[in-house]
Backbone as CSV, one residue per row, in Angstrom:
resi,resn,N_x,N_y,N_z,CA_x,CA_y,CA_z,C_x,C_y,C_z
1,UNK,115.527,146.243,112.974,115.801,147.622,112.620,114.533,148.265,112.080
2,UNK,114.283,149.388,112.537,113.194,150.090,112.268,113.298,151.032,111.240
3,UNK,112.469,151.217,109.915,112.763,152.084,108.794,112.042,153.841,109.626
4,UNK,112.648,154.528,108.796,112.057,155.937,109.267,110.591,156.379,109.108
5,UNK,109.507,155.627,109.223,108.049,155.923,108.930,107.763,156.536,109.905
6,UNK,106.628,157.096,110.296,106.064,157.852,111.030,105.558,156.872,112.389
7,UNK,105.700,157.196,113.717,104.585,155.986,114.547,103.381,156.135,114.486
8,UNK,103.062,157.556,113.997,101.156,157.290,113.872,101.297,157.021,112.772
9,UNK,101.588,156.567,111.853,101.359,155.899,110.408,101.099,154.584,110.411
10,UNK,102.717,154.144,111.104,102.612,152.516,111.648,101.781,151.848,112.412
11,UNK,101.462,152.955,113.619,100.346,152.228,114.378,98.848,151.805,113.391
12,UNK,98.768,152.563,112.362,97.527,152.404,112.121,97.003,151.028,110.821
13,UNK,98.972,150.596,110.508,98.952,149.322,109.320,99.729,148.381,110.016
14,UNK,99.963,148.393,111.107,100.602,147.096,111.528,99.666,145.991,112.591
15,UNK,98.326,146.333,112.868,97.789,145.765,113.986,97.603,144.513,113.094
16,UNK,97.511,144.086,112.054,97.088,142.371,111.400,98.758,142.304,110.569
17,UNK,99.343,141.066,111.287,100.839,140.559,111.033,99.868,139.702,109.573
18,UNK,101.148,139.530,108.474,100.909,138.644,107.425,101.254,137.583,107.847
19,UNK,100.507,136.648,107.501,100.831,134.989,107.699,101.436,134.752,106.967
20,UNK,102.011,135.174,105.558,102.611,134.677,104.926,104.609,135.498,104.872
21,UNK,105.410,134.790,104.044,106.545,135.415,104.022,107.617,135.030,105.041
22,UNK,108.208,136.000,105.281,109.674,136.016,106.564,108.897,137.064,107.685
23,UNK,110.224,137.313,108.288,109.805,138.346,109.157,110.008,139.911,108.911
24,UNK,110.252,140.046,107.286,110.521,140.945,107.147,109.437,142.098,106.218
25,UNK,108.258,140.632,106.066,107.596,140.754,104.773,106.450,141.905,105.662
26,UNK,105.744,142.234,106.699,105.049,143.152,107.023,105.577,144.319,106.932
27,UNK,106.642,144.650,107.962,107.611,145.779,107.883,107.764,146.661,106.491
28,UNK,107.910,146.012,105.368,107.776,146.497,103.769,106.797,146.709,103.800
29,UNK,105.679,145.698,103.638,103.706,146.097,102.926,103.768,147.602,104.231
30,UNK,103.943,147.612,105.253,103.955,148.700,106.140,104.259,150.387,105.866
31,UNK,105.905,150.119,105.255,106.681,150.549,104.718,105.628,150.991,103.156
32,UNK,105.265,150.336,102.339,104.738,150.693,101.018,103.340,151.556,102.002
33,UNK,102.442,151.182,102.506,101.340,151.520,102.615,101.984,153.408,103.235
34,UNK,102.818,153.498,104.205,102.993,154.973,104.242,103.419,155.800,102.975
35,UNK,104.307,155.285,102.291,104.806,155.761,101.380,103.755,156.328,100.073
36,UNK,102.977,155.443,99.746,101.782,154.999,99.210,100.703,156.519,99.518
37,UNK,100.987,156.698,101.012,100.295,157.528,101.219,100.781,158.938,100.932
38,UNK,101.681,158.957,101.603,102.346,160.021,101.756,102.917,160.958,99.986
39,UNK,103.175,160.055,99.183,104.100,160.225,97.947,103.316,159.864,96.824
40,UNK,102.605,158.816,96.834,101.478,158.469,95.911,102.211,157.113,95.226
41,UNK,101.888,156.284,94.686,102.097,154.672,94.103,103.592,155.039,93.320
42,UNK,103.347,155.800,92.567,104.496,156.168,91.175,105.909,156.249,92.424
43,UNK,105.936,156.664,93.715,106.951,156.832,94.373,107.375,155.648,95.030
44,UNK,106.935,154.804,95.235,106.957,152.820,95.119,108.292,152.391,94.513
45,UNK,109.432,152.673,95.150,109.918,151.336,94.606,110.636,150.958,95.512
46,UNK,111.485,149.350,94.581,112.371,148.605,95.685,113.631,149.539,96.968
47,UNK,113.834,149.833,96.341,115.478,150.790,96.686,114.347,151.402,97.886
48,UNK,113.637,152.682,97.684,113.280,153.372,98.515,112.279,152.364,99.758
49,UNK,111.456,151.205,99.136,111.265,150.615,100.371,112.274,149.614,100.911
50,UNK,113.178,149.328,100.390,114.385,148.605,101.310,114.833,149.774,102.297
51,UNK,115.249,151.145,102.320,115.413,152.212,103.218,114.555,152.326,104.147
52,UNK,113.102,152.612,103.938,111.907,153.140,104.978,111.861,151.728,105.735
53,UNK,111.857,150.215,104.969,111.917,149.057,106.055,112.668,148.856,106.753
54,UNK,114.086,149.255,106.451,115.773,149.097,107.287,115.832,147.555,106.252
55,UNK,116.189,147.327,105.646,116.549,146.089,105.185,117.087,146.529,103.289
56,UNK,118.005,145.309,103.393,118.307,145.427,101.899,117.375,145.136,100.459
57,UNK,117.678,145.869,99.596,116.820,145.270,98.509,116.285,144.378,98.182
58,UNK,117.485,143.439,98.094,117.328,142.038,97.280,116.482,141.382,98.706
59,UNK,116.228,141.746,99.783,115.252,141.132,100.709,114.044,141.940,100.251
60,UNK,114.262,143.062,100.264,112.470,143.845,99.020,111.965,142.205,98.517
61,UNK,112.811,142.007,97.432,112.614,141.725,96.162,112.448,140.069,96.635
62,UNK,112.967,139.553,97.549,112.839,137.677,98.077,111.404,138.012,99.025
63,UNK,111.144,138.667,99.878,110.021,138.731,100.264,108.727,139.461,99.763
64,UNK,108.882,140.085,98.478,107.605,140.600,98.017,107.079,140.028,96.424
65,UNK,108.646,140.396,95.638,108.931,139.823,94.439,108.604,140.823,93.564
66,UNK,107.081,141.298,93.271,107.537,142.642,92.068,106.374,143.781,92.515
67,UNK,106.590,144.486,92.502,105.697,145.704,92.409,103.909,145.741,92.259
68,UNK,103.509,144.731,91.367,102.516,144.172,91.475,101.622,143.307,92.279
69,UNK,102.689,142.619,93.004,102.430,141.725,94.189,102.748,142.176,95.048
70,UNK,103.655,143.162,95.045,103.269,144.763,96.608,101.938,144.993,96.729
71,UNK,101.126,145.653,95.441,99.943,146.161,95.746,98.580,145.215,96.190
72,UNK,99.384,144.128,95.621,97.836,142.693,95.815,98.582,142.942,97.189
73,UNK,99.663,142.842,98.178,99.726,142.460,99.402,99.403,143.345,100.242
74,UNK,99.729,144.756,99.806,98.778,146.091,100.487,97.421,145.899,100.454
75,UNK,97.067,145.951,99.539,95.315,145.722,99.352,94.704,144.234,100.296
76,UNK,95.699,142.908,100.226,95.136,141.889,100.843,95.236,142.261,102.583
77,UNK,96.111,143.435,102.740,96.522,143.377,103.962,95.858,144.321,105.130
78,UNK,95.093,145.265,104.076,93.851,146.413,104.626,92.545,145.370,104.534
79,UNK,92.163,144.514,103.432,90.944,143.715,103.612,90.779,142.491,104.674
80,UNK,92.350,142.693,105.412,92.091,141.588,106.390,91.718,142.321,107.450
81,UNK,92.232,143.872,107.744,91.769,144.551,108.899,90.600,144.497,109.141
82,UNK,90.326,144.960,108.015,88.829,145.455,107.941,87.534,144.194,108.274
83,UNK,88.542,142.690,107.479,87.133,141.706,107.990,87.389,140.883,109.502
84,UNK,89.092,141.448,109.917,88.505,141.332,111.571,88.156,141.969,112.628
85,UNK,87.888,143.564,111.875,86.892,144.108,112.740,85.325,143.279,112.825
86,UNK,85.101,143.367,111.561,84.156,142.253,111.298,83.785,141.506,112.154
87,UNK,84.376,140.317,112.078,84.466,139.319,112.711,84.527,139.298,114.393
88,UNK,85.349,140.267,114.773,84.962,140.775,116.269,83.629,141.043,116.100
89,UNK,82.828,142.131,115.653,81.634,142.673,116.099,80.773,141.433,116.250
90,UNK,80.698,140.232,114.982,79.916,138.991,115.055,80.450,138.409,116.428
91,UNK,81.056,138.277,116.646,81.507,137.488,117.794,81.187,138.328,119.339
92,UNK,80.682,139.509,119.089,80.327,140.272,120.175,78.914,140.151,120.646
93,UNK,78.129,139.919,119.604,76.958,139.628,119.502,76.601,138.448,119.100
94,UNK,76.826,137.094,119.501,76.810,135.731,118.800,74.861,135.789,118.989
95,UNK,74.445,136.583,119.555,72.845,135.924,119.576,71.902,136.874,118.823
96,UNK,72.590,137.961,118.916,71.817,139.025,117.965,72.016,139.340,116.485
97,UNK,71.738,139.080,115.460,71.898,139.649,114.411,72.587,140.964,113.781
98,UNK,71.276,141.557,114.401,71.080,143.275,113.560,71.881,143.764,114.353
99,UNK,72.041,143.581,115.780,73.094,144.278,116.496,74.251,144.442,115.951
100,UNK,74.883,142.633,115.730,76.499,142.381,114.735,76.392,143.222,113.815
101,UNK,75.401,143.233,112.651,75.424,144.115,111.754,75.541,145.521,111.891
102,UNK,75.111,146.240,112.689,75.475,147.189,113.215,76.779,147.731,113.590
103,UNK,76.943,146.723,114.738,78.514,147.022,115.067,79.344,146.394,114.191
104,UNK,79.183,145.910,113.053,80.219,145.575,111.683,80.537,146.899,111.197
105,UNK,79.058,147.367,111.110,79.244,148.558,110.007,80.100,149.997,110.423
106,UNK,79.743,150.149,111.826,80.083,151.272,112.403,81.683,150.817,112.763
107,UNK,82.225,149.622,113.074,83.820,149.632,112.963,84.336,149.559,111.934
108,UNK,83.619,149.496,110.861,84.243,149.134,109.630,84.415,150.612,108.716
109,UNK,83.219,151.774,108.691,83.524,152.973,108.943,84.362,153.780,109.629
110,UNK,84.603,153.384,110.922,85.548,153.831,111.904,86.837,154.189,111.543
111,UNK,87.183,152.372,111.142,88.619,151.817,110.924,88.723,152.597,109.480
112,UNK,87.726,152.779,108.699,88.093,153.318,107.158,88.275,154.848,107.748
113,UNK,87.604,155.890,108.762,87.671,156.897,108.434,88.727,157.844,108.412
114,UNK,90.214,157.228,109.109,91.569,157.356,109.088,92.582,156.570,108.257
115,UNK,92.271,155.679,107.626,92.844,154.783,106.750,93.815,155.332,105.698
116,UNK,95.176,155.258,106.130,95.949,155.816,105.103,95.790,155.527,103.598
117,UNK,95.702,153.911,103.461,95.354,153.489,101.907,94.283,153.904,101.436
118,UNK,93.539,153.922,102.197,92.322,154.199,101.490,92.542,155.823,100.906
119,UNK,93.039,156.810,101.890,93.249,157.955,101.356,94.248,157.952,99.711
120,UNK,95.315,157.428,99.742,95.719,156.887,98.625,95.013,156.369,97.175
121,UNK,93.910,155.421,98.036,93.104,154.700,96.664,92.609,155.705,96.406
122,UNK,91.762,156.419,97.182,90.440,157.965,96.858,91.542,159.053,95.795
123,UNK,92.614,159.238,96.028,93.679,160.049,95.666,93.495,159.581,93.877
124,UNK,93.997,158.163,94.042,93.493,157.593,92.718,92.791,157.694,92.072
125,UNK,91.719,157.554,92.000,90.489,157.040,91.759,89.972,158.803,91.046
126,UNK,90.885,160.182,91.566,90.556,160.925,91.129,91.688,161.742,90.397
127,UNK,92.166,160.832,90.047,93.212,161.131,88.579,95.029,161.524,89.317
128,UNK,95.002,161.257,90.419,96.122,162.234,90.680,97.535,160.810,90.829
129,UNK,96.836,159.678,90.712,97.983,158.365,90.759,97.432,157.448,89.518
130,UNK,97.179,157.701,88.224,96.955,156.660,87.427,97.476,155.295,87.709
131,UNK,98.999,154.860,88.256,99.228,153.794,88.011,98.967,152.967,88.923
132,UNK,98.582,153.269,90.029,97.526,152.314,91.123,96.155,152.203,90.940
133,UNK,95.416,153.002,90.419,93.906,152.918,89.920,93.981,151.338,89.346
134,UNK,94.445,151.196,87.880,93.945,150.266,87.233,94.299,148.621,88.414
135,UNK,95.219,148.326,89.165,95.435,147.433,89.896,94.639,147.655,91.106
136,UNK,93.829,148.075,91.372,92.912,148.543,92.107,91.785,148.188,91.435
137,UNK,91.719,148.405,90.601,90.514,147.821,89.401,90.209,146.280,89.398
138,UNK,91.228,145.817,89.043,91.727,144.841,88.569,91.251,143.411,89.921
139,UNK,91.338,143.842,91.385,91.737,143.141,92.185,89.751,143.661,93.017
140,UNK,89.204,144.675,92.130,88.151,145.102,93.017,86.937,143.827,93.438
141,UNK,86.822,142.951,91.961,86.079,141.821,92.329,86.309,140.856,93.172
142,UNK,87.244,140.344,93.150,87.815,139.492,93.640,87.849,139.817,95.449
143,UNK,88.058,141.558,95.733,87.821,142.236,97.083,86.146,141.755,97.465
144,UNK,85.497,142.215,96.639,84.389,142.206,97.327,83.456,140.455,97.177
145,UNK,84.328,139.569,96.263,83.906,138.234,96.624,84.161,137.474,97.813
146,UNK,85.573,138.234,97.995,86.105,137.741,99.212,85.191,138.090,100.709
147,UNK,84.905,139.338,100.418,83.936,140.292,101.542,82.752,139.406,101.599
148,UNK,82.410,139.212,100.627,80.723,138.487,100.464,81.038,137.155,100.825
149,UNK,81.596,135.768,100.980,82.063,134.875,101.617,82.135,135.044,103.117
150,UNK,83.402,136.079,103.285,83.277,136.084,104.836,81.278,136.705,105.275
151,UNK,81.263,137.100,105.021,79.878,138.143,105.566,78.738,137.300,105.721
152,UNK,78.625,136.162,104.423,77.611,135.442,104.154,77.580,133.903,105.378
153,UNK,78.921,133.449,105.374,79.166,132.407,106.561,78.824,132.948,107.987
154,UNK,79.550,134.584,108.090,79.049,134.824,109.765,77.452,134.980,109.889
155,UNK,76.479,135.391,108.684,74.978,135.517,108.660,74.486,134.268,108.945
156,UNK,74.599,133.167,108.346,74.001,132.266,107.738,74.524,131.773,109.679
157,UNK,75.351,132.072,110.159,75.417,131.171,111.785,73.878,131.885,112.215
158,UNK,73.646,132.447,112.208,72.872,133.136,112.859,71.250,132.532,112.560
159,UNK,71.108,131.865,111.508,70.097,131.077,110.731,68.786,131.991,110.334
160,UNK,69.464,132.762,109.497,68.271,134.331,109.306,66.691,133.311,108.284
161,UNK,65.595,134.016,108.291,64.575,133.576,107.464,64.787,133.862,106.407
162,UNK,65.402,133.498,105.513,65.973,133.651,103.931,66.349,132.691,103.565
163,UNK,65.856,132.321,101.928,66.317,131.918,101.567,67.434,132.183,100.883
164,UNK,68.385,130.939,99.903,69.578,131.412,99.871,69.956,133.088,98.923
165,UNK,69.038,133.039,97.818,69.112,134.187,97.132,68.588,135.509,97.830
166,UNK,67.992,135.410,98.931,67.096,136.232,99.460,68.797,136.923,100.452
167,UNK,69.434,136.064,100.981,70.479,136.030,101.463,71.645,136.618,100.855
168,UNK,71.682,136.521,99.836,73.322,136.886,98.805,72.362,138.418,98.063
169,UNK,71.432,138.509,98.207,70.727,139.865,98.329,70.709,140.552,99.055
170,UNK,70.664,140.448,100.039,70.591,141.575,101.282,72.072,141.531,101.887
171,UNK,73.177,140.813,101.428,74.420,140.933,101.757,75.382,141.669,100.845
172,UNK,74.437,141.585,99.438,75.295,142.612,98.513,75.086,144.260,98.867
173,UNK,73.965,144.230,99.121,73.093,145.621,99.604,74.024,146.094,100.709
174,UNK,74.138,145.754,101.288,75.008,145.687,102.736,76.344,146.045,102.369
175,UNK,77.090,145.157,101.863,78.584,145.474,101.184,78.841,146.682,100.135
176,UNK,77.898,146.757,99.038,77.818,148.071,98.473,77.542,149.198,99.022
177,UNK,76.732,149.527,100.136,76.052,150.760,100.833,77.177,150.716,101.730
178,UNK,77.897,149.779,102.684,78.947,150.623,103.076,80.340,150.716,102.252
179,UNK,80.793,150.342,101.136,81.578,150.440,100.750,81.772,152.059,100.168
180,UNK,80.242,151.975,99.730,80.053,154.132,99.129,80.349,154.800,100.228
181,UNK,79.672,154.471,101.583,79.946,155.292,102.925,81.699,155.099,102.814
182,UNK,82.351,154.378,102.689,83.692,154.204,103.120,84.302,155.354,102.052
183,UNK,83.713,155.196,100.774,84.805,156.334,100.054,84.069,157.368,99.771
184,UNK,82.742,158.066,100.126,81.896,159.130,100.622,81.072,158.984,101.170
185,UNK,81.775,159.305,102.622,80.801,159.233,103.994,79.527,160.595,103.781
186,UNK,78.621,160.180,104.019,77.172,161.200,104.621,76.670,161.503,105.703
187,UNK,77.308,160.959,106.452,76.808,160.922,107.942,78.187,160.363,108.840
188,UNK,78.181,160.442,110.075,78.658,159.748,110.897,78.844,158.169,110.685
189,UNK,80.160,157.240,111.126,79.722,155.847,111.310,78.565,155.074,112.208
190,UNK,78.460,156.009,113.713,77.082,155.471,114.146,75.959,155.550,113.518
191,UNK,75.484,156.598,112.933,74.494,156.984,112.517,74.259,156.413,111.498
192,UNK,75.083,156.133,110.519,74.945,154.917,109.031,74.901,153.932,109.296
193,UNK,75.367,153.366,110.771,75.148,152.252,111.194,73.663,151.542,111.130
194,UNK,73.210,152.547,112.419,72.258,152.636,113.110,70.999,152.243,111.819
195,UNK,71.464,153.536,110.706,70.505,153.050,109.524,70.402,152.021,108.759
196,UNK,71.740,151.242,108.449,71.888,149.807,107.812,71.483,148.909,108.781
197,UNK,71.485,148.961,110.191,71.011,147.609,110.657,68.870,148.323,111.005
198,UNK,68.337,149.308,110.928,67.279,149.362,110.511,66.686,148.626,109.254
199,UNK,67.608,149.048,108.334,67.208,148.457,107.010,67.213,146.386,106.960
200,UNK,68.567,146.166,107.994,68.734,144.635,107.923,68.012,144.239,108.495
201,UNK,66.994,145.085,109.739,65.949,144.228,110.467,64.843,144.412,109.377
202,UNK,64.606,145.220,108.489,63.369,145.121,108.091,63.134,143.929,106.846
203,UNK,64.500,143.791,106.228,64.603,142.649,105.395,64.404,141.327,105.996
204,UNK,65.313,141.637,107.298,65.227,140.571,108.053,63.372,139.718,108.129
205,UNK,62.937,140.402,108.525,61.580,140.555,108.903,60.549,140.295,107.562
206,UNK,60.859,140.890,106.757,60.324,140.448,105.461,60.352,139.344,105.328
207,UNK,61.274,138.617,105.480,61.595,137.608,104.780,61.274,136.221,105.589
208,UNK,61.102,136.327,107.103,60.218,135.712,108.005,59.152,134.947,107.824
């Protein structure tokens, strides 16, 4: 049974299924992420996402459990999109570097520049949803350790001239500069691309 969300809403949070849960447990994080958007966090709860999913509460509540572990599963469930765009672009380019980096950056802009949550978090972040900010806060390190792991294993295939600190340097640089592009873009995604993998060849090259 299908809850009443929008199909361009859905199309744009359902392309990465959760590995974890029943079969009911995407359909909800799905369900929260429009709602999320549309209404803002404070409009979050069980009752109203048992309706928008088609399913009963007490299945809310066996497949998610509390309100808090909604938002870690929204948030875990946009950072998986986002690192298998990733992970495609590396895999598009297994021999080139700066290229992958490139095409990381520019799908990873892409995929952010319609991103319902993200419109949500930005919403936050400027006073208009206090009670998702701070869990957003809360979960931000832990986001971008996770980011820096994946990022640092697909580099390191590639066997760049760095050493290891030289490495977890030019990957933080990387993760911070597009993370600002993601929540104030300056340019186009090609074009910021184009400039971060300039910048990764020249480190690159430095470090040679």
């Amino acid at each position: 049974m299908k809850g009443p969300f929008t199909d361009s809403v859905a199309a744009k949070v359902l392309p990465v299924p959760s590995a974890e849960g029943g079969q009911h447990r995407q359909p909800i994080i799905t369900a929260a992420i429009e709602l999320t958007a549309r209404s803002g966090w404070s409009a979050v709860t069980m009752a109203r996402l048992a309706e928008l999913a088609g399913v009963s509460r007490q299945t809310v509540y066996n497949e998610i459990g509390s309100k808090p572990a909604l938002a870690e599963a929204m948030i875990a469930h946009e950072l998986g999109r986002f690192l298998a765009v990733v992970g495609a672009a590396f895999d598009r380019y297994p021999d080139d570097l700066v290229a992958a980096i490139r095409e990381a950056v520019r799908a990873v802009l892409e995929l952010a520049d319609d991103n319902v949550l993200l419109r949500a978090i930005a919403s936050a972040t400027h006073g208009t949803d206090t009670e998702f900010l701070p869990l957003l806060t809360t979960r931000a390190g832990t986001l971008l350790t996770e980011a820096k792991t994946v990022l640092t294993e697909r580099v390191r295939g590639y066997a760049p001239p760095l050493t290891g600190e030289q490495l977890t340097a030019v990957i933080d640089v990387v993760i911070r500069t597009v993370l600002s592009h993601v929540m104030q873009p300056s340019d186009t995604p090609a074009r910021t691309a184009d400039t971060l993998a300039w910048l990764a060849a020249r480190l690159l090259d430095a470090g040679a």
